[in-house]
C-alpha positions as MATLAB code, in Angstrom:
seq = 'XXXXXXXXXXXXXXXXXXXXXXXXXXXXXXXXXXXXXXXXXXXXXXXXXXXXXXXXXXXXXXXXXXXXXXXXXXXXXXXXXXXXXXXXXXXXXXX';
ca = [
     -15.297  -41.548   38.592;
     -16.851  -40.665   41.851;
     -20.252  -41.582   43.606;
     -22.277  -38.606   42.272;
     -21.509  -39.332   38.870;
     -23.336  -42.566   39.634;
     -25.734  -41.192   41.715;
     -26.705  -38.604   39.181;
     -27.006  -41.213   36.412;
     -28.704  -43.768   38.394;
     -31.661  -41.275   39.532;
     -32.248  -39.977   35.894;
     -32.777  -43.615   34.986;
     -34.996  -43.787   37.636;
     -37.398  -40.828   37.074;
     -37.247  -41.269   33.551;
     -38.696  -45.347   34.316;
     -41.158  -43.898   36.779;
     -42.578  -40.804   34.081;
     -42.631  -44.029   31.139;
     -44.261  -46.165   33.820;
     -46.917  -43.083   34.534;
     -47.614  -42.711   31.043;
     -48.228  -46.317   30.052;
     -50.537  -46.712   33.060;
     -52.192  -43.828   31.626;
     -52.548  -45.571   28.174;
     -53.754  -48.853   29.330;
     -56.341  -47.057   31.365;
     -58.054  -45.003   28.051;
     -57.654  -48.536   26.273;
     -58.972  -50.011   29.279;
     -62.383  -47.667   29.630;
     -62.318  -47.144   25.597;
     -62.996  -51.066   25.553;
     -65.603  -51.410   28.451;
     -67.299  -48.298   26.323;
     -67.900  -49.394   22.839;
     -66.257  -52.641   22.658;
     -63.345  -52.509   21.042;
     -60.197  -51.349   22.456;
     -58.512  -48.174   21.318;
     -55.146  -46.335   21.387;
     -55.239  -42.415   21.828;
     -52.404  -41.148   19.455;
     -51.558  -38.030   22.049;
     -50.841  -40.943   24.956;
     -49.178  -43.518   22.262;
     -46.759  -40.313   21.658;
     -46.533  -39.878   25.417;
     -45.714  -42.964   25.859;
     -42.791  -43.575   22.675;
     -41.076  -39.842   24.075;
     -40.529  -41.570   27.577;
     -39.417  -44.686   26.433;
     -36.667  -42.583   24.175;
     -35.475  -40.801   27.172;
     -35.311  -44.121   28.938;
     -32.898  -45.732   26.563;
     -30.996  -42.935   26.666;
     -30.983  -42.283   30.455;
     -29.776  -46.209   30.751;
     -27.467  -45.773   27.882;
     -25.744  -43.304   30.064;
     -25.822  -45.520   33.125;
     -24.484  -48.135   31.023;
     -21.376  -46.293   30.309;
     -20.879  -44.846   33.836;
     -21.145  -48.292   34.909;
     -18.519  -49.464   32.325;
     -15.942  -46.815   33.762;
     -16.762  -48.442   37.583;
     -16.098  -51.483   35.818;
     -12.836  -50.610   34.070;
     -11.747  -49.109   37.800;
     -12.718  -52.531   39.850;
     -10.225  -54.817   37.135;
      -7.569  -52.918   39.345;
      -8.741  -54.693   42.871;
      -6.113  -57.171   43.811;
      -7.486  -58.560   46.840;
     -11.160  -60.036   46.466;
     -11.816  -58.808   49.986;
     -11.825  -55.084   48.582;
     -14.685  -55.920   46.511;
     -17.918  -55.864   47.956;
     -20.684  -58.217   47.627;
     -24.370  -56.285   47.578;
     -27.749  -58.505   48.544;
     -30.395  -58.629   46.097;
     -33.945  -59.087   46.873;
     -36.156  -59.490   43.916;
     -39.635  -58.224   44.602;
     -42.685  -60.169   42.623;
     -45.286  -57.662   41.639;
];
């Protein structure tokens, strides 16, 4: 297991979240403008589809980070010394 197996798997994650991101924006907007139109608020079956193909590529883009992360995990259970294992900051951003 190296870094650019991680890498790799971490950045297809990431473009695949930022496509299904971009194409849910896009849906909420027709619903959006369909509702200040006529009313009632509508789904356009082209962006719905749009929309369910990201999410599948998603799942399987985090499936696969999932199990990359697994073998990282399986390697660290070797560390003896705590000090070899690194602690990372978090900072949770609020939208």
């Amino acid at each position: 297991m190296n870094d650019r197996e991680i890498l790799t798997a971490t950045l297809r994650w990431h473009t695949a979240h930022t496509t299904r991101m971009e194409a849910t924006t896009a849906s909420n907007r027709f619903k959006t403008d369909e509702k200040r139109r006529t009313g009632f608020g509508g789904a356009d079956s082209e962006l719905s589809a749009r929309v369910t193909a990201a999410k599948r590529i998603e799942l399987a883009a985090l499936r696969n980070l999932a199990r990359v992360c697994d073998k990282v995990r399986g390697n660290q259970k070797q560390v003896d010394d705590a000090s070899e294992v690194f602690d990372v900051e978090v900072k949770l951003l609020t939208c």
